[in-house]
Biopython code that builds the backbone (N, CA, C, O; Angstrom):
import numpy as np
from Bio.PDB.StructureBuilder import StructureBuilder

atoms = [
    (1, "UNK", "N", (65.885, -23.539, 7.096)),
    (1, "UNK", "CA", (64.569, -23.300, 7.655)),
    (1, "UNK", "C", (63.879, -24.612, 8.022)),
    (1, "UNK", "O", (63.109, -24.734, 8.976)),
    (2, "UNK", "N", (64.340, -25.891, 6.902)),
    (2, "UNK", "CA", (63.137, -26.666, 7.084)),
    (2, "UNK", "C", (64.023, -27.924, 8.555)),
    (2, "UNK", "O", (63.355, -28.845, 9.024)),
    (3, "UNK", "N", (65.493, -27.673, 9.023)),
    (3, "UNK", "CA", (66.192, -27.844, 9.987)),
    (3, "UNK", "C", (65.324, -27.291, 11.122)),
    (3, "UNK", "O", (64.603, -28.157, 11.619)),
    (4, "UNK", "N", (65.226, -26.245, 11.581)),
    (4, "UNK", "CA", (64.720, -25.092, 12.229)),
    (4, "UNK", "C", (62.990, -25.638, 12.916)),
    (4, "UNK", "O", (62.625, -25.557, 14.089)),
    (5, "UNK", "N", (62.420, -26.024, 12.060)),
    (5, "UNK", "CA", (61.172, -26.311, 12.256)),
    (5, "UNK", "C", (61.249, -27.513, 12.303)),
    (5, "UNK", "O", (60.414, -27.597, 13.204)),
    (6, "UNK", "N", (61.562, -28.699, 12.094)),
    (6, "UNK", "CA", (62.000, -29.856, 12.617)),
    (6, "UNK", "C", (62.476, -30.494, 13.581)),
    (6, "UNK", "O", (62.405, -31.686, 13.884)),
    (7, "UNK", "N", (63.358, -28.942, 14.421)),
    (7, "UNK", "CA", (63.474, -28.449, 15.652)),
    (7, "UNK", "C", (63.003, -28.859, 16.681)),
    (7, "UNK", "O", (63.271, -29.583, 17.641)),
    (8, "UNK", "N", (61.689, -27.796, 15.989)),
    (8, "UNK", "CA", (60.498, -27.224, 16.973)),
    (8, "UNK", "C", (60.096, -28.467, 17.037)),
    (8, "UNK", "O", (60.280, -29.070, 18.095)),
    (9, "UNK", "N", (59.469, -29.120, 15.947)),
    (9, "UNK", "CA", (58.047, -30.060, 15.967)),
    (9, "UNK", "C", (58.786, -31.115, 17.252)),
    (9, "UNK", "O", (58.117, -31.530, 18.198)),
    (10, "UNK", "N", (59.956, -31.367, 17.102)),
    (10, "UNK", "CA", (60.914, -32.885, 18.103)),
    (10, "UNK", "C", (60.169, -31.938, 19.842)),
    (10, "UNK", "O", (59.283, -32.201, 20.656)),
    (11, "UNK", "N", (61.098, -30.909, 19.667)),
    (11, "UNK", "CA", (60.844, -30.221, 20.967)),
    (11, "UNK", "C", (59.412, -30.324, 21.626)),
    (11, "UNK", "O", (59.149, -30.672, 22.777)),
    (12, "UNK", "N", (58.332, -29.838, 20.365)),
    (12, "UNK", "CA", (56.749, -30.027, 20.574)),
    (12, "UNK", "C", (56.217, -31.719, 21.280)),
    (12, "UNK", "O", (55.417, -31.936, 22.190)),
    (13, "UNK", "N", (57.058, -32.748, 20.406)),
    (13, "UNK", "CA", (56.519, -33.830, 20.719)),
    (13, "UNK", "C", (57.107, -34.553, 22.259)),
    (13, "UNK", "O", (56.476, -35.423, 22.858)),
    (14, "UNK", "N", (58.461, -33.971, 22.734)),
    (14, "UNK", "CA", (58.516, -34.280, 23.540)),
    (14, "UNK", "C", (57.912, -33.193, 24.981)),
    (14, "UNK", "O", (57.937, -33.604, 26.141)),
    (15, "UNK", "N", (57.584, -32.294, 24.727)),
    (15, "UNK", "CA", (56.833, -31.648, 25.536)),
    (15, "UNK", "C", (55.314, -32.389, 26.307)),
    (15, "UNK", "O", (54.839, -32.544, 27.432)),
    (16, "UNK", "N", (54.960, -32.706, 24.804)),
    (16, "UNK", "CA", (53.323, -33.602, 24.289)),
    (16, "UNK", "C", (53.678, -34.473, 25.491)),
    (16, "UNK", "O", (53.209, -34.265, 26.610)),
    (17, "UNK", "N", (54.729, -35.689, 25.136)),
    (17, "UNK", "CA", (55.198, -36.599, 26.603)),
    (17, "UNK", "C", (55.199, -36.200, 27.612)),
    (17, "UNK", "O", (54.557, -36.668, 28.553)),
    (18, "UNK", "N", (55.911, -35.257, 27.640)),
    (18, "UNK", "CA", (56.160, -34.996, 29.067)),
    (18, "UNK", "C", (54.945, -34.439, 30.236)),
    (18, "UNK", "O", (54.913, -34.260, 31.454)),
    (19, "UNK", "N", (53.955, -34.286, 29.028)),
    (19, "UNK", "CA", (52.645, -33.633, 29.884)),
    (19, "UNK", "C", (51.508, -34.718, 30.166)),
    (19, "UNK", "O", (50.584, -34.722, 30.980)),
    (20, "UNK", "N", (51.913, -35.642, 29.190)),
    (20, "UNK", "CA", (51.239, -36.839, 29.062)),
    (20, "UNK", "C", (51.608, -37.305, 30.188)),
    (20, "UNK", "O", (50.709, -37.233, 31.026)),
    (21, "UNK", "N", (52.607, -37.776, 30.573)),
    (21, "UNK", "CA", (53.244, -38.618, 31.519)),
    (21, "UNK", "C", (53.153, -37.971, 32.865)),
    (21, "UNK", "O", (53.764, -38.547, 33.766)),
    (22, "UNK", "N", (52.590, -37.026, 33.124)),
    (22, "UNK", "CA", (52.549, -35.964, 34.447)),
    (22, "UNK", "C", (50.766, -35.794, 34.505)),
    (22, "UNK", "O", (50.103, -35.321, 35.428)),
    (23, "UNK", "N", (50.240, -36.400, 33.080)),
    (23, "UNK", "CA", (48.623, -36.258, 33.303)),
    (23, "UNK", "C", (48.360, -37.922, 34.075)),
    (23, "UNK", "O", (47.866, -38.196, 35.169)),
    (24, "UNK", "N", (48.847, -38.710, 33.128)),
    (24, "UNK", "CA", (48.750, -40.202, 34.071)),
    (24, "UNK", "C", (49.570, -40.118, 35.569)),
    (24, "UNK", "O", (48.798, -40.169, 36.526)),
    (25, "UNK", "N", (50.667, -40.027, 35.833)),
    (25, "UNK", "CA", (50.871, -40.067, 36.788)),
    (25, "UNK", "C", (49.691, -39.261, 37.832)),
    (25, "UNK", "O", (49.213, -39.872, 38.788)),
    (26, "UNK", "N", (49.403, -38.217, 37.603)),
    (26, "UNK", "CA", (48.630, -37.286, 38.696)),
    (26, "UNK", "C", (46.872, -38.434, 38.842)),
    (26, "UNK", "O", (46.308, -38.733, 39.895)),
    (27, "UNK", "N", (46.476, -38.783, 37.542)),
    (27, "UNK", "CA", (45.533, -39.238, 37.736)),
    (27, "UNK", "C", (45.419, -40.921, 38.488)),
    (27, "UNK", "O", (44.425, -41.555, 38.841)),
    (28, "UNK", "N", (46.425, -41.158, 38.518)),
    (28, "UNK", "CA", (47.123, -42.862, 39.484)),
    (28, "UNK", "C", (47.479, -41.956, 40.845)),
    (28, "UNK", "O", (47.579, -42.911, 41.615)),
    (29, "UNK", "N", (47.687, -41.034, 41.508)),
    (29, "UNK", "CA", (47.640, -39.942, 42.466)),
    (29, "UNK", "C", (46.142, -39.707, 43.041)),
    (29, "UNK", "O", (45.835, -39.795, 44.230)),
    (30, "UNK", "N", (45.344, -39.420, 42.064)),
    (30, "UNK", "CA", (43.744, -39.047, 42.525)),
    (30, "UNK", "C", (43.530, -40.282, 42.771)),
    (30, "UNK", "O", (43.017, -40.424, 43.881)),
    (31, "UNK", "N", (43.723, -41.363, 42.144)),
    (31, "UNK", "CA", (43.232, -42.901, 42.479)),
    (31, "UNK", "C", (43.503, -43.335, 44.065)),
    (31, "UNK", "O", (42.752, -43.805, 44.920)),
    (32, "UNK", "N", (45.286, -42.872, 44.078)),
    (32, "UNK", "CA", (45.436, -43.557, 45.373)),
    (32, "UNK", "C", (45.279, -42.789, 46.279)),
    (32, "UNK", "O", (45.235, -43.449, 47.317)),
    (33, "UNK", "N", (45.149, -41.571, 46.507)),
    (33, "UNK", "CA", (45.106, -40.832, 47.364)),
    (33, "UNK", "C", (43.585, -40.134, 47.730)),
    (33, "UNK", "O", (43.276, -39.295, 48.576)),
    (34, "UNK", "N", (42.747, -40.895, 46.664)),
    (34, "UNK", "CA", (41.253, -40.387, 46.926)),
    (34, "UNK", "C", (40.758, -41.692, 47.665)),
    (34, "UNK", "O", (39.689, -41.655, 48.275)),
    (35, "UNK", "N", (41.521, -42.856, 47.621)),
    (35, "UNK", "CA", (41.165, -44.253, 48.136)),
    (35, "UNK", "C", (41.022, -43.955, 49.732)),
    (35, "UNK", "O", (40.001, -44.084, 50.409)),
    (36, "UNK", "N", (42.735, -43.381, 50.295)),
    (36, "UNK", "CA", (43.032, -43.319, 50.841)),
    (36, "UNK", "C", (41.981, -42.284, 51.536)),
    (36, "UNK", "O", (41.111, -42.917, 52.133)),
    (37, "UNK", "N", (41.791, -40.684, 51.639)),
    (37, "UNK", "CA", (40.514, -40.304, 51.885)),
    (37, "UNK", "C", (39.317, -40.873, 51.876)),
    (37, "UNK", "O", (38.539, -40.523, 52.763)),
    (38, "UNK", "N", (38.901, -41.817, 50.949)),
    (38, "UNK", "CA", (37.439, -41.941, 51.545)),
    (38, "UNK", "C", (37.881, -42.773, 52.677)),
    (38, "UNK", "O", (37.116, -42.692, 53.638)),
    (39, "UNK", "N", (38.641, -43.355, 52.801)),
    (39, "UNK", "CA", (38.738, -44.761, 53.474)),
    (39, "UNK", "C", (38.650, -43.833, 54.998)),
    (39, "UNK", "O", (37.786, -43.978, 55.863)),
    (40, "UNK", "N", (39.898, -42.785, 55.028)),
    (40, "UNK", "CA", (39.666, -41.974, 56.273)),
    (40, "UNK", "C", (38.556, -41.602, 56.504)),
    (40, "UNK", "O", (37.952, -42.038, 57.484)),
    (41, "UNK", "N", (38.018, -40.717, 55.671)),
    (41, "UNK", "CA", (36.948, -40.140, 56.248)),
    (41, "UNK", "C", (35.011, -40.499, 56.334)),
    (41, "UNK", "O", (34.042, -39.821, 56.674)),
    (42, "UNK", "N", (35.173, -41.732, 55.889)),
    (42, "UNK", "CA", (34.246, -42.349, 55.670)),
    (42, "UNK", "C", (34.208, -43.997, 56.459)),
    (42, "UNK", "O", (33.294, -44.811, 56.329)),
    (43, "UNK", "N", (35.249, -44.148, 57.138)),
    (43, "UNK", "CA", (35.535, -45.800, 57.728)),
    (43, "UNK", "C", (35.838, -46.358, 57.481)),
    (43, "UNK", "O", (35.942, -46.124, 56.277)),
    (44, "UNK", "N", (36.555, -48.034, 57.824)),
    (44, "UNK", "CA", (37.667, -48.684, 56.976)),
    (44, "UNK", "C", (39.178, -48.297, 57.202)),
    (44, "UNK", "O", (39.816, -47.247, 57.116)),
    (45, "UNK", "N", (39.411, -49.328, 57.461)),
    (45, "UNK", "CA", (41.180, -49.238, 57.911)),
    (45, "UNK", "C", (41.499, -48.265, 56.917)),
    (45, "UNK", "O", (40.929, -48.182, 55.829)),
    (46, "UNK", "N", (42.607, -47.386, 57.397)),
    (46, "UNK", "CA", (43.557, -46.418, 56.151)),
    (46, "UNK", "C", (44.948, -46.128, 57.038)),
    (46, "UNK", "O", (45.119, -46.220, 58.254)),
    (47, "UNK", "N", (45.650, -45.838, 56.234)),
    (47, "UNK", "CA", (47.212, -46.017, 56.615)),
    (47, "UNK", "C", (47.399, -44.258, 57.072)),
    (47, "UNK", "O", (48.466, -43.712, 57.352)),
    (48, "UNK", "N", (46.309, -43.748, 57.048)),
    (48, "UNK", "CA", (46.444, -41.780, 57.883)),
    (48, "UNK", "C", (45.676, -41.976, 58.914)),
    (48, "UNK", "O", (44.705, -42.734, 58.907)),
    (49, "UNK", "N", (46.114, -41.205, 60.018)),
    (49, "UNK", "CA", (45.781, -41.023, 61.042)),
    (49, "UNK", "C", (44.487, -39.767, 60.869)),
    (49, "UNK", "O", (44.371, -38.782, 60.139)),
    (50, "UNK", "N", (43.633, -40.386, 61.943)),
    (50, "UNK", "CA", (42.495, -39.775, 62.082)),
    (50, "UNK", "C", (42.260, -37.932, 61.829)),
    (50, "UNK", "O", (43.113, -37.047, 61.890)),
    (51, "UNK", "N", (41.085, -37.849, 61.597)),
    (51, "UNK", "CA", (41.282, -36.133, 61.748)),
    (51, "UNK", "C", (41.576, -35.851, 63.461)),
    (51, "UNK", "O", (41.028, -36.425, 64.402)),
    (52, "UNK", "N", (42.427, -34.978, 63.498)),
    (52, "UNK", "CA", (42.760, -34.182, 64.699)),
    (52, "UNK", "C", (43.949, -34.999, 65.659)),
    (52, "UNK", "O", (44.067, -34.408, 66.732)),
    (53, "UNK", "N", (44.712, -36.008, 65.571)),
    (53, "UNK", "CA", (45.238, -36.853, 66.058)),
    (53, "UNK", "C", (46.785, -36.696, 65.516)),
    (53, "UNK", "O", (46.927, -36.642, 64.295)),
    (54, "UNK", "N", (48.080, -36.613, 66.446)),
    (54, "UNK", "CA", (49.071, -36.207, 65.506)),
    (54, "UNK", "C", (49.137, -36.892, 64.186)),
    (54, "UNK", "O", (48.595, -37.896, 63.722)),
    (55, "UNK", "N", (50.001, -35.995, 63.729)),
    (55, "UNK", "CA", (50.237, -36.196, 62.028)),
    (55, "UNK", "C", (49.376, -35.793, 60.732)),
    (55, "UNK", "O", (49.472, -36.230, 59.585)),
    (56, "UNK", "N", (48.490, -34.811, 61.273)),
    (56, "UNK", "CA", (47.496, -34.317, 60.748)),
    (56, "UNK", "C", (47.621, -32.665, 60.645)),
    (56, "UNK", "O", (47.988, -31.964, 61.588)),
    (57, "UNK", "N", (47.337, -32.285, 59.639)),
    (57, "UNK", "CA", (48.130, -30.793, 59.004)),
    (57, "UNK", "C", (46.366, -29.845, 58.863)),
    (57, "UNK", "O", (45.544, -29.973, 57.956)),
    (58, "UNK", "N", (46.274, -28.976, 60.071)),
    (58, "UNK", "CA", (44.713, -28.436, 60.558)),
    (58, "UNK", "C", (43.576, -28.910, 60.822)),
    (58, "UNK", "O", (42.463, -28.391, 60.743)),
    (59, "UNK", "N", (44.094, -30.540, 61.334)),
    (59, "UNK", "CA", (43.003, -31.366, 61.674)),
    (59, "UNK", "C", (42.752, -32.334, 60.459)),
    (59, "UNK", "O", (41.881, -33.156, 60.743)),
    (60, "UNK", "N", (43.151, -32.447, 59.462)),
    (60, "UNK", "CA", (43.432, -33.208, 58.256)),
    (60, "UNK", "C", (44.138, -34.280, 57.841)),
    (60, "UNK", "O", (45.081, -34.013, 57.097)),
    (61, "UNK", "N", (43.939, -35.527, 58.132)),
    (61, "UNK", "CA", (45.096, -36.038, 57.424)),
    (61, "UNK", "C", (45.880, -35.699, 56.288)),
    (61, "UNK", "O", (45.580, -34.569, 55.903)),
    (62, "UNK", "N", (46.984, -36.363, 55.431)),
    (62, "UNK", "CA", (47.548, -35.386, 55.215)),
    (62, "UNK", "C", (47.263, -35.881, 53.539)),
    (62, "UNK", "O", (47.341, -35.233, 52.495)),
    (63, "UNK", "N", (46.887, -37.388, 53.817)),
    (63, "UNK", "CA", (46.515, -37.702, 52.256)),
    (63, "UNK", "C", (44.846, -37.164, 51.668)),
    (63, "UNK", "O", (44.252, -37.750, 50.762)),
    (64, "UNK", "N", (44.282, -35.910, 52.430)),
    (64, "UNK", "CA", (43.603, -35.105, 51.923)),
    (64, "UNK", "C", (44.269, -34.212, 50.886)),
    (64, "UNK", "O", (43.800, -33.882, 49.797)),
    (65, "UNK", "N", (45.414, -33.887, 51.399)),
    (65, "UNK", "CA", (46.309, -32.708, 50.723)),
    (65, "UNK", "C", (46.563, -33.643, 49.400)),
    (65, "UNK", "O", (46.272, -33.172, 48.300)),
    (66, "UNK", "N", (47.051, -34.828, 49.492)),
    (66, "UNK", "CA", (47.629, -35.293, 48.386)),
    (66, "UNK", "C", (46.151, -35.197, 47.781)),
    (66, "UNK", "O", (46.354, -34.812, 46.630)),
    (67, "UNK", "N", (45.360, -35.281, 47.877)),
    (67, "UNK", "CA", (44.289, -35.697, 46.971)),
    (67, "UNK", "C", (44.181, -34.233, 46.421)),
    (67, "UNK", "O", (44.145, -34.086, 45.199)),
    (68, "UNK", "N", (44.128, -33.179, 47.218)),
    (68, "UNK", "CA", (43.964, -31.693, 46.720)),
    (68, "UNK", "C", (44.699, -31.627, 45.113)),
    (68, "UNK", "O", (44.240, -31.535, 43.975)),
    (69, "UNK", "N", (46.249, -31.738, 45.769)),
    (69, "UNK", "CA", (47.100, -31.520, 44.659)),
    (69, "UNK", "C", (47.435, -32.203, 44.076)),
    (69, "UNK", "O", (48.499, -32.005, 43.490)),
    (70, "UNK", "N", (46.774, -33.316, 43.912)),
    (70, "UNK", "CA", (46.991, -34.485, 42.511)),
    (70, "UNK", "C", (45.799, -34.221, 41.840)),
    (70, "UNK", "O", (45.900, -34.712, 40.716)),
    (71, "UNK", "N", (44.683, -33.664, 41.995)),
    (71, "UNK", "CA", (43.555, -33.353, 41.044)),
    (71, "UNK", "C", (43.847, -31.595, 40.868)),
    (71, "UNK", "O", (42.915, -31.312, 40.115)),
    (72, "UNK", "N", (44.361, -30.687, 41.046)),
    (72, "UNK", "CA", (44.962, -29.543, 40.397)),
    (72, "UNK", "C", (45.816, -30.222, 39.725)),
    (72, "UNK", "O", (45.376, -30.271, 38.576)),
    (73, "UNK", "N", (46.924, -30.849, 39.803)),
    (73, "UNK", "CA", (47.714, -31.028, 39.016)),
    (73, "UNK", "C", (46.978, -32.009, 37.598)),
    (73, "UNK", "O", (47.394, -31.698, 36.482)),
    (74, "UNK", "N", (46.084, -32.971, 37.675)),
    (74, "UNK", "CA", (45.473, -33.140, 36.382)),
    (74, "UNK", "C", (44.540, -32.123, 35.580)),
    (74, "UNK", "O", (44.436, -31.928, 34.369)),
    (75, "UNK", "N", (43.793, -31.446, 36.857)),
    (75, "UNK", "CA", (43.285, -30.591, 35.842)),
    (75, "UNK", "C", (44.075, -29.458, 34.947)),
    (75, "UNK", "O", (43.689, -28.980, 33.880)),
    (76, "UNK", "N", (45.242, -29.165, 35.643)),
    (76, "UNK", "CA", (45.803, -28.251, 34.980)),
    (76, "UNK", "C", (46.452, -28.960, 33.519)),
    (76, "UNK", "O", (46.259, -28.524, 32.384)),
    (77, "UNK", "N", (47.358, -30.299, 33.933)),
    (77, "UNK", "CA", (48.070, -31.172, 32.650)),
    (77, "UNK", "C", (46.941, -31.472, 31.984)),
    (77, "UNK", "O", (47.240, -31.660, 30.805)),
    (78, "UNK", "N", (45.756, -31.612, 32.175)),
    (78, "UNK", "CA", (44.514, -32.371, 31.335)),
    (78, "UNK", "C", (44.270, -31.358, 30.569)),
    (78, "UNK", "O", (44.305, -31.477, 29.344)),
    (79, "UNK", "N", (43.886, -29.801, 31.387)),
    (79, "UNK", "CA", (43.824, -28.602, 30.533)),
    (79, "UNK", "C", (44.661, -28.371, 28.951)),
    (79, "UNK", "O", (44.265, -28.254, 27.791)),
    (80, "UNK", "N", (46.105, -28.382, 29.668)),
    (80, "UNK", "CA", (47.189, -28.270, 28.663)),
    (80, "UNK", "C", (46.753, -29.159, 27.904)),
    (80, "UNK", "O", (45.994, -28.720, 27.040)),
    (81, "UNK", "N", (46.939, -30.291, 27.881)),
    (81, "UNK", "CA", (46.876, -31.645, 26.642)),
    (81, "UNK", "C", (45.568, -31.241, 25.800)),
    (81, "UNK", "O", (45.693, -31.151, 24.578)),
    (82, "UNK", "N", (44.281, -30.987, 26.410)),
    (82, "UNK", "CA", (42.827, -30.656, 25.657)),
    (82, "UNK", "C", (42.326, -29.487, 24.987)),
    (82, "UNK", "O", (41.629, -29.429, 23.974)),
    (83, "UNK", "N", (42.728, -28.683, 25.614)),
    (83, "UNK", "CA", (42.401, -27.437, 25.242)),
    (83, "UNK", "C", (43.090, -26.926, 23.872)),
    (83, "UNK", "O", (42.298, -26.345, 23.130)),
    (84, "UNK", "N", (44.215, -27.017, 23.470)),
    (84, "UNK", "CA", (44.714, -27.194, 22.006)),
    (84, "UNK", "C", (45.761, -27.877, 21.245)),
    (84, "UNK", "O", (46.833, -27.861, 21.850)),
    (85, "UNK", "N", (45.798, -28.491, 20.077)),
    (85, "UNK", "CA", (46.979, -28.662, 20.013)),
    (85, "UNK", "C", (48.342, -27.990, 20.047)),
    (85, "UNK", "O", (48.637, -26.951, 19.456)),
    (86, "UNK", "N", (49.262, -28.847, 20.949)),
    (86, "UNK", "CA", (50.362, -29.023, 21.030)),
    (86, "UNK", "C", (51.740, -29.011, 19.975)),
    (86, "UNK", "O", (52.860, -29.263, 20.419)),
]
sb = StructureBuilder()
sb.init_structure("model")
sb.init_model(0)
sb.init_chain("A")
sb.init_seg("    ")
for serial, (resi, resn, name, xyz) in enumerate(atoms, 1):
    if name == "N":
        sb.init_residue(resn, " ", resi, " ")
    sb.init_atom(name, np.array(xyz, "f"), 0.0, 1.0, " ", f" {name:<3s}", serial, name[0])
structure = sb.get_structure()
């Protein structure tokens, strides 16, 4: 039994990592990819092409999107990690 649950807890802690490491990464994501948006949509050289100009996904550049889904993706890993222990 006490094999068994010794198990678990290894399994638990590397889970703990692995959510850890997907909460920093996403939040170095909101960093660069929210840079990158204001810079578009507010003035200042940026490496995306304008709204409406090819390479733009409904008139969007496309590092809007990244910014979308790098802040779902922390809030959701931030959720997991805060909301209880692991």
């Amino acid at each position: 039994m006490d094999a068994l649950m010794s198990d678990i807890a290894l399994q638990v802690r590397r889970l703990r990592r692995a959510v850890w490491a997907v909460f920093l990464i996403s939040l170095g994501g909101v960093g660069f990819s929210g840079t990158l948006t204001y810079r578009e949509m507010f003035g200042g050289a940026a490496a995306c092409p304008s709204p409406g100009a090819p390479g733009t996904i409904f008139g969007y550049p496309a590092c809007v999107y990244g910014l979308v889904m790098y802040i779902v993706l922390a809030i959701i890993s931030g959720w997991t990690l805060f909301r209880a222990e692991l």
